[in-house]
C-alpha positions, 0 to 999 in steps of 0.5 A: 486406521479408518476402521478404527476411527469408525469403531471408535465413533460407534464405541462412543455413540453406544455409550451416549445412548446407554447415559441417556437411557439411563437418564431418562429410566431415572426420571420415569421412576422418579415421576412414576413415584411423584404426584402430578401437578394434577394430582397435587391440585386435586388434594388442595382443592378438595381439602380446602373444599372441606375445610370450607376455606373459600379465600384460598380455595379461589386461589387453589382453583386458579392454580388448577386451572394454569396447571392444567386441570380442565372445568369439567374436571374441576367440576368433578372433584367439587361434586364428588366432595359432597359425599364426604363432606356434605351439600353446603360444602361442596355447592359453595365450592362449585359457586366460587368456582364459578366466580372464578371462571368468571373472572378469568373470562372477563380477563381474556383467559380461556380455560379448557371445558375437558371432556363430559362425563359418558353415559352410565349403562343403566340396564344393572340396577344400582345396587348391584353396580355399586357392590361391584365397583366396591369390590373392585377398589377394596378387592374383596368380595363383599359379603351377603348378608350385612353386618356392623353400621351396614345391618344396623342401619340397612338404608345407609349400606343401600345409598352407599352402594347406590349413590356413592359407589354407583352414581359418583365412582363409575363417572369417568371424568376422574379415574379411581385414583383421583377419586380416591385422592379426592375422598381422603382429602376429604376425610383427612380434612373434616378431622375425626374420621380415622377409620374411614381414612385408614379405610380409603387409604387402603384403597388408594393402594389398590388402585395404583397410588404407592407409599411415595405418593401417599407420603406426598398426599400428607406433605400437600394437606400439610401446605394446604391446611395445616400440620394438625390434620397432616400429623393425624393423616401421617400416623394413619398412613404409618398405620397402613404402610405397616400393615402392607409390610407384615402381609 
């Protein structure tokens, strides 16, 4: 009778474990399909960076801050916003931002500084670095000689492989994928970029973002600023998501 009554404990316990095994396999692709609260802030503050909002962008700030996104990481997404959207954006970002932290401390808060960004190894030049790291995101071999916008204008392909592809994607603060978040909240923002949108999104699935994640992307810029530039994002996303289908 014992033996059963054991038997019966271990029958019991099995199928508690396997329930909450399941459970918790559940919530990990849930969450694997879900941006983080990291990811979502990113998408407002450099939308809202773009758009040049800086009443919300202050309140988007403050957001990022509580929910986990540390300066220096804040500092990033506004620096890599110029790139896309221009110096003026992007330094009156950074100087709301610092107003921002200034008003925190003066409240007692203490936001986390976050991690500085390495040293880059300088001993490949840039160029070469460049071209490299866009192979990387595009995953495909860039071609020798130039064509299109890039021959045409010889210097626009230099500064994008030097300074865009170089200088700004291989810090490390951001991984690709948040930079890649940044630069099509950018893009989606400014409006009249399809191309390069259709371009970034892309890559955002070569480095890790699926279509639910992408799906969420247009559900935040549509929150953050608006159904106009949301629905031009979401025809272009449908665009991408297609074309993965047929290949």
């Amino acid at each position: 009778m014992k033996k059963q009554k054991v038997k019966v404990a271990v029958l019991v316990l099995i199928a508690i474990v396997g329930m909450v095994y399941h459970v918790n396999a559940k919530q990990i692709m849930a969450t694997a399909n879900e941006l983080t609260k990291k990811e979502q802030n990113i998408i407002a503050i450099s939308s809202l960076t773009a758009k040049g909002d800086l009443d919300k962008l202050k309140i988007a700030l403050n957001t990022g801050l509580e929910e986990g996104l540390t300066i220096n990481e804040i500092k990033e997404v506004l620096v890599h916003t110029y790139a896309y959207c221009g110096f003026p954006r992007s330094i009156r970002a950074l100087q709301s931002f610092m107003e921002v932290v200034d008003d925190r401390k003066a409240s007692g808060i203490v936001d986390e500084i976050g991690d500085e960004a390495s040293p880059i190894d300088q001993n490949v030049n840039k160029y070469t670095r460049g071209k490299k790291i866009l192979e990387e995101l595009t995953k495909t071999q860039q071609p020798e000689s130039l064509s299109g916008y890039s021959a045409f204008a010889p210097t626009i392909d230099r500064f994008l492989k030097e300074h865009l592809f170089a200088a700004i994607f291989e810090r490390d603060v951001l991984n690709y994928a948040e930079r890649e978040l940044v630069t099509i909240s950018v893009i989606a923002s400014i409006g009249k970029a399809e191309p390069m949108l259709r371009s970034h999104l892309i890559i955002c699935r070569n480095v890790g973002l699926n279509s639910e994640k992408l799906q969420e992307f247009v559900t935040v810029l549509k929150s953050t600023i608006g159904k106009k530039e949301a629905k031009v994002a979401q025809q272009v996303l449908d665009e991408v998501l297609a074309n993965d289908k047929i290949n």
